[in-house]
DRENDO-1510 file (C-alpha; in Angstrom, 1 decimal, always signed):
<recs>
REC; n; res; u; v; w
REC; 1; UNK; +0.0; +0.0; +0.0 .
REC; 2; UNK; +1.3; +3.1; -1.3 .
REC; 3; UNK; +1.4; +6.1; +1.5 .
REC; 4; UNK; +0.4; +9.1; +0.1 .
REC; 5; UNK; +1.2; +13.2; +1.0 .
REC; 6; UNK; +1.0; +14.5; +4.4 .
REC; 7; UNK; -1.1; +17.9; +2.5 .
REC; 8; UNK; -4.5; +16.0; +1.3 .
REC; 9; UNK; -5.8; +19.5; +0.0 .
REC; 10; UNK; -2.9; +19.6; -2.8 .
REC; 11; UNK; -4.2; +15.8; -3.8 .
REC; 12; UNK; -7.3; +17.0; -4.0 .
REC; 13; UNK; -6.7; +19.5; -5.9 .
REC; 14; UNK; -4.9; +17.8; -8.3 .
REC; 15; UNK; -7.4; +14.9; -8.9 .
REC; 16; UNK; -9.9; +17.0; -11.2 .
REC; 17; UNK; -6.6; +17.7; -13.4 .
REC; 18; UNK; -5.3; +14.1; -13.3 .
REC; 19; UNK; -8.7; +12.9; -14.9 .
REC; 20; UNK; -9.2; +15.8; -17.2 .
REC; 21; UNK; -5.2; +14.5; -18.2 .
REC; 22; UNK; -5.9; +11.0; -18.1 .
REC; 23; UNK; -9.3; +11.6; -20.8 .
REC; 24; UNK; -7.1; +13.5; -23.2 .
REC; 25; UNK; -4.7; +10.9; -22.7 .
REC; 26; UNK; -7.4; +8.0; -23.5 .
REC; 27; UNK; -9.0; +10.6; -26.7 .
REC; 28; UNK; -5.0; +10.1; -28.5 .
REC; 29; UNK; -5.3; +6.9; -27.8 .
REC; 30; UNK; -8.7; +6.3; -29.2 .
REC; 31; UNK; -7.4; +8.9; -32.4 .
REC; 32; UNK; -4.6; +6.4; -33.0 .
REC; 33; UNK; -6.9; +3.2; -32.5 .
REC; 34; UNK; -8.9; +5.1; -35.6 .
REC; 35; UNK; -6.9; +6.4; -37.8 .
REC; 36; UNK; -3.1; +4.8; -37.3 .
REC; 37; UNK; +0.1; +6.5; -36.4 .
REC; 38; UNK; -0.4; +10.2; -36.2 .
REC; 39; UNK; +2.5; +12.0; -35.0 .
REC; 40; UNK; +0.5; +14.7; -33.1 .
REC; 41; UNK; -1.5; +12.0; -31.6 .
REC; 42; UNK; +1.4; +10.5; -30.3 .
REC; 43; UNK; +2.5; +13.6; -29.2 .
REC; 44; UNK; -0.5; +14.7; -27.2 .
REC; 45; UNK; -0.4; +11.3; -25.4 .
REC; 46; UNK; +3.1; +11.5; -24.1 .
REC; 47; UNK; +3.1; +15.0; -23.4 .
REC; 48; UNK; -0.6; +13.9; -21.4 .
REC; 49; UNK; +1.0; +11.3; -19.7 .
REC; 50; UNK; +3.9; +12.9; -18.5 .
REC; 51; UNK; +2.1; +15.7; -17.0 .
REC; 52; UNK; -0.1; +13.6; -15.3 .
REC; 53; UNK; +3.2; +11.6; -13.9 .
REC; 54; UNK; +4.6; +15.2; -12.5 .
REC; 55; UNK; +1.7; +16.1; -10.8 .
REC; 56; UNK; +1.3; +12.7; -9.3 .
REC; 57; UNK; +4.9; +12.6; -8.1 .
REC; 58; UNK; +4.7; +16.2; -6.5 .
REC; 59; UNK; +1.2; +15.1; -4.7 .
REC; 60; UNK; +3.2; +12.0; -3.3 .
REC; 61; UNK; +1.5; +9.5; -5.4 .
REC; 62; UNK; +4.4; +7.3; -6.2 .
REC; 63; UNK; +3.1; +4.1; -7.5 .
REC; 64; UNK; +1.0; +6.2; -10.0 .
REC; 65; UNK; +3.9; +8.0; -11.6 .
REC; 66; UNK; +6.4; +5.0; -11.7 .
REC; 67; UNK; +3.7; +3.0; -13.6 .
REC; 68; UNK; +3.1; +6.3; -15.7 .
REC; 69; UNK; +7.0; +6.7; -16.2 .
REC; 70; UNK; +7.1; +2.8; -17.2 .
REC; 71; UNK; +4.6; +3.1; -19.6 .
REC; 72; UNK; +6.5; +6.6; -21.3 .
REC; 73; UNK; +10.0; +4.5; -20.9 .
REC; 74; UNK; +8.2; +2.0; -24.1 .
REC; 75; UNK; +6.9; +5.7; -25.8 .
REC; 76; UNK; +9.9; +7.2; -27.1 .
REC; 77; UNK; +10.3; +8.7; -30.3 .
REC; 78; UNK; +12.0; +5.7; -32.0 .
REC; 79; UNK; +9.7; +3.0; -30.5 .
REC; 80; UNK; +6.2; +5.2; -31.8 .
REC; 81; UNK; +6.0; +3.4; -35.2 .
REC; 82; UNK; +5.8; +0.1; -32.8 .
REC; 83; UNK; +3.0; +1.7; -31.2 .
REC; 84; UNK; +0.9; +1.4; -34.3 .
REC; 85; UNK; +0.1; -2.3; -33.9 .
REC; 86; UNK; -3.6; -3.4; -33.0 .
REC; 87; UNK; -1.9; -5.5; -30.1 .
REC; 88; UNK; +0.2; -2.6; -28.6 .
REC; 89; UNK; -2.2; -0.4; -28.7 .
REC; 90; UNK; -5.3; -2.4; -26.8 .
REC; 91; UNK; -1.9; -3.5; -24.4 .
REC; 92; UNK; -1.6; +0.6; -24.0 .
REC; 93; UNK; -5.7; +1.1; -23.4 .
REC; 94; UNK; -5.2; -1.7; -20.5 .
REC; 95; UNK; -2.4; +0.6; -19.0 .
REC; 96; UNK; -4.6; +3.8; -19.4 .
REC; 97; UNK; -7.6; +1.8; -17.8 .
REC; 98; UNK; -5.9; +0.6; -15.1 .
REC; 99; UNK; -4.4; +4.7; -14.2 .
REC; 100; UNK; -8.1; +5.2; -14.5 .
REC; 101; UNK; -8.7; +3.2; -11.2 .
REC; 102; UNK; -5.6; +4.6; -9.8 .
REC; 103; UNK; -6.9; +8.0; -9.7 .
REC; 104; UNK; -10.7; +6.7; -8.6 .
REC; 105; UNK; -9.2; +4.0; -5.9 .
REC; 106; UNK; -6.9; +7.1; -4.2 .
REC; 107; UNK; -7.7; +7.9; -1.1 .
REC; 108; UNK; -8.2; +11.9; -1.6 .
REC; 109; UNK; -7.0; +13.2; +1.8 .
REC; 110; UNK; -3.9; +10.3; +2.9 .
REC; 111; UNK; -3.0; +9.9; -1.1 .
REC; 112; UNK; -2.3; +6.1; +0.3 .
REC; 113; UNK; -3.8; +3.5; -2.8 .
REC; 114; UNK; -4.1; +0.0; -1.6 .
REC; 115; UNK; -3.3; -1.9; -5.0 .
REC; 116; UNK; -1.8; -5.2; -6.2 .
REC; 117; UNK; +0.9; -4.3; -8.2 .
REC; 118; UNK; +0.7; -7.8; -9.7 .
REC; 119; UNK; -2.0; -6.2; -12.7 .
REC; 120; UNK; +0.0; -3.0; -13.5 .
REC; 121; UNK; +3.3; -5.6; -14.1 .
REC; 122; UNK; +1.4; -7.9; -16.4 .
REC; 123; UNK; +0.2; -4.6; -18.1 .
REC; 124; UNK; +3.7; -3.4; -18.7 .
REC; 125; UNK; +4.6; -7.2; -19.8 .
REC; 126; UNK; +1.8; -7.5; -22.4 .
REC; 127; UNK; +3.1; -3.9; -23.7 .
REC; 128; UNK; +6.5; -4.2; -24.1 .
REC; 129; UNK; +5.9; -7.9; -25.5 .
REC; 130; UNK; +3.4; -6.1; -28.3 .
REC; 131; UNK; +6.4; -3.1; -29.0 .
REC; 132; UNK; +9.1; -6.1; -29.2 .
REC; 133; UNK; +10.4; -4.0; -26.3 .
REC; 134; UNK; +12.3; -5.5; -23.2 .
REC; 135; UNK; +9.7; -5.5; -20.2 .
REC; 136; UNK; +10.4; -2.2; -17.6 .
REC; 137; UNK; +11.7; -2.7; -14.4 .
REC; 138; UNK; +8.9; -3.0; -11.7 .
REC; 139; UNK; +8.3; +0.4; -9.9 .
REC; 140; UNK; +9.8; +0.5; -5.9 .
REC; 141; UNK; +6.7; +0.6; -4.8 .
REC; 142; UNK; +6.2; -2.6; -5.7 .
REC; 143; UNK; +6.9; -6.0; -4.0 .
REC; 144; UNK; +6.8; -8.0; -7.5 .
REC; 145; UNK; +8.8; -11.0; -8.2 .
REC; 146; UNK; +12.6; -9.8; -10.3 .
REC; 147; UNK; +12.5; -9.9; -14.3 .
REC; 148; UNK; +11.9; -13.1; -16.0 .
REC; 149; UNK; +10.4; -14.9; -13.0 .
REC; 150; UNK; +6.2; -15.1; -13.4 .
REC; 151; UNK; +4.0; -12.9; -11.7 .
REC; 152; UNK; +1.5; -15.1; -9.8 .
REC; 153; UNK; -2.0; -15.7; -10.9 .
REC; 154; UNK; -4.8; -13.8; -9.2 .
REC; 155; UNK; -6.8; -17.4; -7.5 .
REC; 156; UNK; -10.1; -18.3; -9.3 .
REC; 157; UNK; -12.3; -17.6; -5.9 .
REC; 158; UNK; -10.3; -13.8; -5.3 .
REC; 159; UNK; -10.8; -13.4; -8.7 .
REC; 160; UNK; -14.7; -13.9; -8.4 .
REC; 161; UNK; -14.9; -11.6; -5.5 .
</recs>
């Protein structure tokens, strides 16, 4: 469980601008599933993404922005054209789904997110594999297990819960 910021009225404040972020962020993405690699779609979704990962590093939300900054890592410049790919980019909707719960499962005045880091790691793993990219390191934050070694299964009755 991530601990959030001591200042809860700064998280709050930055919530409303982490969604409005996160939906310009999911409209590139959406652009891209349409129409195919678009430079300035691209564009707006990194710039999107990395602006929501400075705002939730200075609000203390740590998990949030390593995930966001593992996510960008696979987003560079030379890797876009492997963004393009029906696969990598439903792997990329995933990761952008699952900041959606991020920013809803916060708690908005200790910033502390109780999460599994298990799903975000698969996310990245699915990602990377699509990109032909090697997989990120996990974020600190995480207890997950090292590279190469499999991330266990969620069980069938959790699962159903």
């Amino acid at each position: 469980m991530e601990r959030g910021p001591s200042n809860g009225v700064a998280l709050q404040a930055f919530l409303p601008q982490a969604q409005a972020l996160l939906e310009i962020a999911q409209e590139c993405l959406e652009h891209l599933q349409l129409l195919g690699d678009d430079s300035d779609a691209c564009l707006c979704l990194t710039q999107s993404l990395d602006t929501l990962a400075r705002g939730a590093s200075a609000v203390g939300m740590h998990t949030t922005c390593e995930f966001i900054r593992a996510v960008l890592a696979m987003m560079p410049d030379s890797h876009m054209s492997r963004l393009s790919s029906a696969q990598a980019l439903a792997s990329l909707e995933g990761c952008l789904h699952l900041l959606d719960w991020h920013l809803q499962l916060v708690d908005p005045c200790s910033g502390g997110l109780a999460l599994d880091c298990s799903e975000q790691h698969r996310l990245l793993h699915r990602l990377a594999s699509a990109m032909g990219l090697p997989v990120p390191r996990p974020c600190t934050f995480c207890r997950l297990p090292p590279e190469g070694e499999a991330v266990p299964a969620v069980p069938a009755a959790a699962a159903k819960r």
